[in-house]
mmCIF file of the C-alpha atoms, coordinates in Angstrom:
data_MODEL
# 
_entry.id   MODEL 
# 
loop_
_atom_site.group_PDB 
_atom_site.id 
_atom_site.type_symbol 
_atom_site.label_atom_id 
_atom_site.label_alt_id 
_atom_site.label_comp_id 
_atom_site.label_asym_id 
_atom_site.label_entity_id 
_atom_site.label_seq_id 
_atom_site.pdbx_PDB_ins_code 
_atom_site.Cartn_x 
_atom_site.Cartn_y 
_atom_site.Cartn_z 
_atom_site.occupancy 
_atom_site.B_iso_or_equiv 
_atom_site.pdbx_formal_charge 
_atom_site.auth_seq_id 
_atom_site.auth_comp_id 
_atom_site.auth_asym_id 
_atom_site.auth_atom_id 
_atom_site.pdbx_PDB_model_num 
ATOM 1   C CA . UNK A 1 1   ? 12.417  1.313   19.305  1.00 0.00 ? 1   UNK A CA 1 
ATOM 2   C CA . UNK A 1 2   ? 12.319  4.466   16.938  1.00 0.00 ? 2   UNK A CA 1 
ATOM 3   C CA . UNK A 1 3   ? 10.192  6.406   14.798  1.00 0.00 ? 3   UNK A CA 1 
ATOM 4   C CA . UNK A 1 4   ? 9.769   5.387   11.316  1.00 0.00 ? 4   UNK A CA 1 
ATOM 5   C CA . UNK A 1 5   ? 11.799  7.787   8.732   1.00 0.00 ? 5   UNK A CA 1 
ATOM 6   C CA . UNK A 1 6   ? 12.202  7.762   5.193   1.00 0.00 ? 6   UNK A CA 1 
ATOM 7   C CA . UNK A 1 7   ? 15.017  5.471   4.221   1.00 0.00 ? 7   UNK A CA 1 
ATOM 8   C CA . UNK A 1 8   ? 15.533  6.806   1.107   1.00 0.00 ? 8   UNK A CA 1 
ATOM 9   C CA . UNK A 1 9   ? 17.846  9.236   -0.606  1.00 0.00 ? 9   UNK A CA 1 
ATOM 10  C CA . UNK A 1 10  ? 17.005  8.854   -4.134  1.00 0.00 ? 10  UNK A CA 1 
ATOM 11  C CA . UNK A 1 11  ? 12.797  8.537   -3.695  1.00 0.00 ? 11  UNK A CA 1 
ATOM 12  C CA . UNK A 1 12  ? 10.903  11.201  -2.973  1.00 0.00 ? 12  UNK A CA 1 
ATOM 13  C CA . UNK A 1 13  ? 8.427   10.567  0.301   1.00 0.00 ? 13  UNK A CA 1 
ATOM 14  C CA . UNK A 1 14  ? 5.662   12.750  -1.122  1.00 0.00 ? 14  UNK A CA 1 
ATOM 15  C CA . UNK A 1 15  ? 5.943   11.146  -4.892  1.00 0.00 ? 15  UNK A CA 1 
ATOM 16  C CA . UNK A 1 16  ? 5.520   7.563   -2.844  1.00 0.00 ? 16  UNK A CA 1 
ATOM 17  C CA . UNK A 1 17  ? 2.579   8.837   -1.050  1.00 0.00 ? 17  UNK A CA 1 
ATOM 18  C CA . UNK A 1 18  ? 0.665   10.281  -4.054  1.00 0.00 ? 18  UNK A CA 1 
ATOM 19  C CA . UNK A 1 19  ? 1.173   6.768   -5.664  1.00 0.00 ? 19  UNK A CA 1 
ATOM 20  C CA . UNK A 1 20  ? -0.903  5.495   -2.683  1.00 0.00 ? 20  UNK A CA 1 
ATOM 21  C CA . UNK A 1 21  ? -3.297  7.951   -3.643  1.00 0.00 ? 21  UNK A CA 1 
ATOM 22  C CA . UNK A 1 22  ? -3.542  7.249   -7.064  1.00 0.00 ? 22  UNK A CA 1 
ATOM 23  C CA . UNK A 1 23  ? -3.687  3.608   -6.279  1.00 0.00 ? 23  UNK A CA 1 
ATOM 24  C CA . UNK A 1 24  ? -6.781  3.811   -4.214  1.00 0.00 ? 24  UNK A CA 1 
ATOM 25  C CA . UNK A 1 25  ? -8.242  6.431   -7.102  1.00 0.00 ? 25  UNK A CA 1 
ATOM 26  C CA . UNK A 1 26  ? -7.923  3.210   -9.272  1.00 0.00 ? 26  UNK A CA 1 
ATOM 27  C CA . UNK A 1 27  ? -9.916  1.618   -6.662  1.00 0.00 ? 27  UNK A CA 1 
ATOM 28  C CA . UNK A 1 28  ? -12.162 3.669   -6.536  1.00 0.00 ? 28  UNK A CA 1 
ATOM 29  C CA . UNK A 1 29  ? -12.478 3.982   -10.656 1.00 0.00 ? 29  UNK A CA 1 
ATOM 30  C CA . UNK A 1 30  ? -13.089 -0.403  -10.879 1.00 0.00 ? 30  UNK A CA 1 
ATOM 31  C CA . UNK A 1 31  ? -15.915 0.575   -8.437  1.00 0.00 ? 31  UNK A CA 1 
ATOM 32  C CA . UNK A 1 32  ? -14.793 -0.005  -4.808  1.00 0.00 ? 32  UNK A CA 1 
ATOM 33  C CA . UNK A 1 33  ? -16.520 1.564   -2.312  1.00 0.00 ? 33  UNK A CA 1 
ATOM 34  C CA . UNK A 1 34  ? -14.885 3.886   0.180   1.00 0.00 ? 34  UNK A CA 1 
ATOM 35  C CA . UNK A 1 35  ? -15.307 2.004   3.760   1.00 0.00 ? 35  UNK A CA 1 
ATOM 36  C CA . UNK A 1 36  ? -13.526 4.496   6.230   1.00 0.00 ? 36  UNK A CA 1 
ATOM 37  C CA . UNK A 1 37  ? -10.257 4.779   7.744   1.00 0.00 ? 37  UNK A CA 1 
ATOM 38  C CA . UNK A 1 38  ? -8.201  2.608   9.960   1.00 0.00 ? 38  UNK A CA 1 
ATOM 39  C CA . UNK A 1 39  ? -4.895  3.111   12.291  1.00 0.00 ? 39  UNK A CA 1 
ATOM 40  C CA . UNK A 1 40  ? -2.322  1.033   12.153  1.00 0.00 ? 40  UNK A CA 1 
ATOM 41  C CA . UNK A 1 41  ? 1.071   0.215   12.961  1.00 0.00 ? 41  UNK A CA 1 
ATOM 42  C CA . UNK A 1 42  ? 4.054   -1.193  10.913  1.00 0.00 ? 42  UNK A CA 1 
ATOM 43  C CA . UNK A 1 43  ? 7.249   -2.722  12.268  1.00 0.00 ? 43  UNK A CA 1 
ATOM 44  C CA . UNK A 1 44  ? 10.035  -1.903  10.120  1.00 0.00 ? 44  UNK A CA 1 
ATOM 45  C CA . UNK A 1 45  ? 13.083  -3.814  10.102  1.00 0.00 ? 45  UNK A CA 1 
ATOM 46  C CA . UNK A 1 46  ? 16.449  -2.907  8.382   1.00 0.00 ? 46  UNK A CA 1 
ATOM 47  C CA . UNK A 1 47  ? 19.129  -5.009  7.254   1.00 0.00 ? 47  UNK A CA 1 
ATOM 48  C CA . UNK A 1 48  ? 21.803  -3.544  10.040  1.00 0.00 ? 48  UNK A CA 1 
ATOM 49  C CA . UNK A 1 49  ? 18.931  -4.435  12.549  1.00 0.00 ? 49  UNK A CA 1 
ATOM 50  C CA . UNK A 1 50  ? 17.250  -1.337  12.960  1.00 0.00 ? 50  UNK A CA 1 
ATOM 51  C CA . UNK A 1 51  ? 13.627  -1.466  14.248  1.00 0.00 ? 51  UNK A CA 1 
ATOM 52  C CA . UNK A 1 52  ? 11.553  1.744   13.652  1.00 0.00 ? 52  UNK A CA 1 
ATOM 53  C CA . UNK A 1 53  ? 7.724   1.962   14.349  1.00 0.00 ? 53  UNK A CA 1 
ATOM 54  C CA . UNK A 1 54  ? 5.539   3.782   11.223  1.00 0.00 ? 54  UNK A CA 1 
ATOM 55  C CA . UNK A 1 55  ? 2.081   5.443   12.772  1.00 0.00 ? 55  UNK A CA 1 
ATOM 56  C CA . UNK A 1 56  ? -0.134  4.896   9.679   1.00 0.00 ? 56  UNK A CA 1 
ATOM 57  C CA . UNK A 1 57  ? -3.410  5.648   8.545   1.00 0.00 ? 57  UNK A CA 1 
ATOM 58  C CA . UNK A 1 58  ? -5.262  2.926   5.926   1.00 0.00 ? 58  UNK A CA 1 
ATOM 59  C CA . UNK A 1 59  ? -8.174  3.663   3.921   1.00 0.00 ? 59  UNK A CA 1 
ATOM 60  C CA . UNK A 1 60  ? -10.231 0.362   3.797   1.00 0.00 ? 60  UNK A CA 1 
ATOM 61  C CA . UNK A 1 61  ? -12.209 -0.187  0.549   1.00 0.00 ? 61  UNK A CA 1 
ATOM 62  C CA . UNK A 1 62  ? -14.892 -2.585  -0.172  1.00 0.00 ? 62  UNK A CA 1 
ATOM 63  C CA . UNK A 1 63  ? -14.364 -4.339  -3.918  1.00 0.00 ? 63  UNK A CA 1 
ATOM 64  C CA . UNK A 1 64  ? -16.589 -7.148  -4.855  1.00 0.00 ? 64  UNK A CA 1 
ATOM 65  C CA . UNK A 1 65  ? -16.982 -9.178  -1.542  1.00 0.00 ? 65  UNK A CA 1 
ATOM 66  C CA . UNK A 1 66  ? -13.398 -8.543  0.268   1.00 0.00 ? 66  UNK A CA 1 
ATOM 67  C CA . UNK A 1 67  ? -11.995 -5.616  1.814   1.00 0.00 ? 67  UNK A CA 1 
ATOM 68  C CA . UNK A 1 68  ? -8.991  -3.558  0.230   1.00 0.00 ? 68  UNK A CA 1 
ATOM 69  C CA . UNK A 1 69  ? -6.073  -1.378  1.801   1.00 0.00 ? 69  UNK A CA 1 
ATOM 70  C CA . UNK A 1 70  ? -3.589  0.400   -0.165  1.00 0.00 ? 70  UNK A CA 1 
ATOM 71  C CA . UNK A 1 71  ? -0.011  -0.572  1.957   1.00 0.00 ? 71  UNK A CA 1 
ATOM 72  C CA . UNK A 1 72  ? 3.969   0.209   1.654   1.00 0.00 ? 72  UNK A CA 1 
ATOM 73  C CA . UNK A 1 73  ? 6.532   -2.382  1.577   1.00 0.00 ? 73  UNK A CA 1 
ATOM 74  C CA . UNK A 1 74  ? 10.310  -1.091  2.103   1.00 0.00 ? 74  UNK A CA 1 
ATOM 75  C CA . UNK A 1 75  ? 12.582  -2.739  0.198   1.00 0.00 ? 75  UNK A CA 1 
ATOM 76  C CA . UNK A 1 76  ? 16.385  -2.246  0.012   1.00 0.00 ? 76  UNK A CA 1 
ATOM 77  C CA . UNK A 1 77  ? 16.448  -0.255  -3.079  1.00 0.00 ? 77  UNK A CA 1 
ATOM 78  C CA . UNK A 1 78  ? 13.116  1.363   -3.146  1.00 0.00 ? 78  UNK A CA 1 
ATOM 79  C CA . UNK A 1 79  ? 9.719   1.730   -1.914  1.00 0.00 ? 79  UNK A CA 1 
ATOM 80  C CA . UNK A 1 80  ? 6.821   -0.737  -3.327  1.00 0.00 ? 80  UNK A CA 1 
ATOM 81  C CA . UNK A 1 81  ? 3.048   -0.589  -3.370  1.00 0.00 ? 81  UNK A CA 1 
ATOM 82  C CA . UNK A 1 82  ? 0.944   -3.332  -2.350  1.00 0.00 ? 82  UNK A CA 1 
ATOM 83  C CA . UNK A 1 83  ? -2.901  -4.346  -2.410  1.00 0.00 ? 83  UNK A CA 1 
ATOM 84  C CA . UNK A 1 84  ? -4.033  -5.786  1.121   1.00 0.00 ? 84  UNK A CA 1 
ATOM 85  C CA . UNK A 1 85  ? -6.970  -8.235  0.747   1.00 0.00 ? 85  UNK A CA 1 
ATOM 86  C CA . UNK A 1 86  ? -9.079  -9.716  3.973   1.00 0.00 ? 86  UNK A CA 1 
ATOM 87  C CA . UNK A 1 87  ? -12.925 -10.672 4.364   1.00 0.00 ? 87  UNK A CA 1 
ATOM 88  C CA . UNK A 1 88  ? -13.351 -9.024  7.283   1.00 0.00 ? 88  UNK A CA 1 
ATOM 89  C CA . UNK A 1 89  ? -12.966 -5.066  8.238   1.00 0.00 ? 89  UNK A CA 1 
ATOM 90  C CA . UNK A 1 90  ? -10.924 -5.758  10.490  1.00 0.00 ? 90  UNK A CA 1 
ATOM 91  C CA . UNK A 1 91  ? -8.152  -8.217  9.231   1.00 0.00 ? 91  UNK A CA 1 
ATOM 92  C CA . UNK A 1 92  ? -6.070  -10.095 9.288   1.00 0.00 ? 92  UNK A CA 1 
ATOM 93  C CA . UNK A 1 93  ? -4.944  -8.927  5.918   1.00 0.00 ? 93  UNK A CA 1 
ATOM 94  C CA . UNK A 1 94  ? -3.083  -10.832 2.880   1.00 0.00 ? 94  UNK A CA 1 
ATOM 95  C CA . UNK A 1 95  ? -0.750  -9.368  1.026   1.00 0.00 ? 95  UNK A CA 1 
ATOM 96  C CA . UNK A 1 96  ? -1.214  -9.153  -3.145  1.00 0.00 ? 96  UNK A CA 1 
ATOM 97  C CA . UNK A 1 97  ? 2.148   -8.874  -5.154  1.00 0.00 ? 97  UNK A CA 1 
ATOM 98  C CA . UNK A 1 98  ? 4.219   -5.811  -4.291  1.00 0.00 ? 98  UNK A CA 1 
ATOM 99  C CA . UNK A 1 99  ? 5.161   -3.638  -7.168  1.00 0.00 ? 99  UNK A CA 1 
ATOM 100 C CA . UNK A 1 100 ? 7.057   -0.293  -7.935  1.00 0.00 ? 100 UNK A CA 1 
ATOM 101 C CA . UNK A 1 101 ? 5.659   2.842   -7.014  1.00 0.00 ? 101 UNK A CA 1 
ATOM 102 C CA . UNK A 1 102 ? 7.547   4.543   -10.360 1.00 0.00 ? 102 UNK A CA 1 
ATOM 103 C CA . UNK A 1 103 ? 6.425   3.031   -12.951 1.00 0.00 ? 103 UNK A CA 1 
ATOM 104 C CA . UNK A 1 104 ? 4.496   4.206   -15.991 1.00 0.00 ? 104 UNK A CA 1 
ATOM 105 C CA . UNK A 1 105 ? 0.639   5.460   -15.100 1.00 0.00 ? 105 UNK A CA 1 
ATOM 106 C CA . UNK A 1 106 ? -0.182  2.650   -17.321 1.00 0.00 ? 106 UNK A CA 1 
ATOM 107 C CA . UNK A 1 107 ? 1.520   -0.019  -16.104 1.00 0.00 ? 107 UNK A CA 1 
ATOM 108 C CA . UNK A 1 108 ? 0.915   1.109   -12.611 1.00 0.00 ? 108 UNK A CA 1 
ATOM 109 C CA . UNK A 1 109 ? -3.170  0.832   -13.395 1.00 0.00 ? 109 UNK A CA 1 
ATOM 110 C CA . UNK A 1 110 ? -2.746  -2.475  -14.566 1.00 0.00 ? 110 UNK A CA 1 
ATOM 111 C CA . UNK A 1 111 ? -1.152  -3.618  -11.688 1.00 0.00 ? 111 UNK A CA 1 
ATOM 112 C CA . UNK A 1 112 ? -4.050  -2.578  -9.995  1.00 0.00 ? 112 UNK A CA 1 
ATOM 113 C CA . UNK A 1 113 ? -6.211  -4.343  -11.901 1.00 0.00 ? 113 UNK A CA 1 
ATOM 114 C CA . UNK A 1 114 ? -4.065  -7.381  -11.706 1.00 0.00 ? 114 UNK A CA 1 
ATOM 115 C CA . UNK A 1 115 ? -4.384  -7.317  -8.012  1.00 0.00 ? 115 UNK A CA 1 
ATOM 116 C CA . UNK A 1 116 ? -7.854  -7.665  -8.150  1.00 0.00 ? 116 UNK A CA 1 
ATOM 117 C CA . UNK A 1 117 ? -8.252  -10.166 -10.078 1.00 0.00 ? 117 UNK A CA 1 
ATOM 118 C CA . UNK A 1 118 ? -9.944  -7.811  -13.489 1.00 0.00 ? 118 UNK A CA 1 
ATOM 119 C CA . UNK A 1 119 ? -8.691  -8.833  -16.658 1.00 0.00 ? 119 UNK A CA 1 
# 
């Protein structure tokens, strides 16, 4: 087993990460309520086999009457974004629809929406 690290050459880690941010600022702006923080770890898998472990750090929001996490899905040829629904705190979560971190601010903000569920 091995640490997570960045499998990308041609995304930037720290553009990927300010997505996340900006995602749960969208959150935040359709009126979800900050919850606190929760650890967490992922299990990556590559497509040679490798297995890395990713220490991670969720922000848990409250929207309407579920609870919301901003997550990361690794694909092969780029990093996506994805909305994490559950009724309880503490999971188990459901995964929304993944989409690209690098799109347009607008598009990106009505993916958001789209995930939950505002028209």
């Amino acid at each position: 087993m091995n640490e997570f690290s960045w499998p990308y050459v041609s995304h930037d880690k720290e553009l990927f990460l300010s997505k996340i941010i900006l995602a749960e600022s969208y959150l935040q702006k359709f009126g979800a309520k900050y919850i606190g923080k929760m650890n967490e770890i992922g299990r990556w898998f590559s497509q040679d086999g490798f297995y890395a472990i990713e220490h991670m750090e969720k922000n848990v929001w409250k929207f309407k009457e579920e609870y919301v996490r901003v997550d990361r899905v690794y694909f092969t040829e780029k990093p996506f974004i994805v909305l994490e629904f559950s009724k309880k705190k503490e999971g188990s979560y459901k995964d929304a629809d993944p989409f690209p971190y690098d799109m347009s601010e607008l598009d990106f903000e009505q993916e958001i929406m789209f995930s939950l569920g505002i028209k």
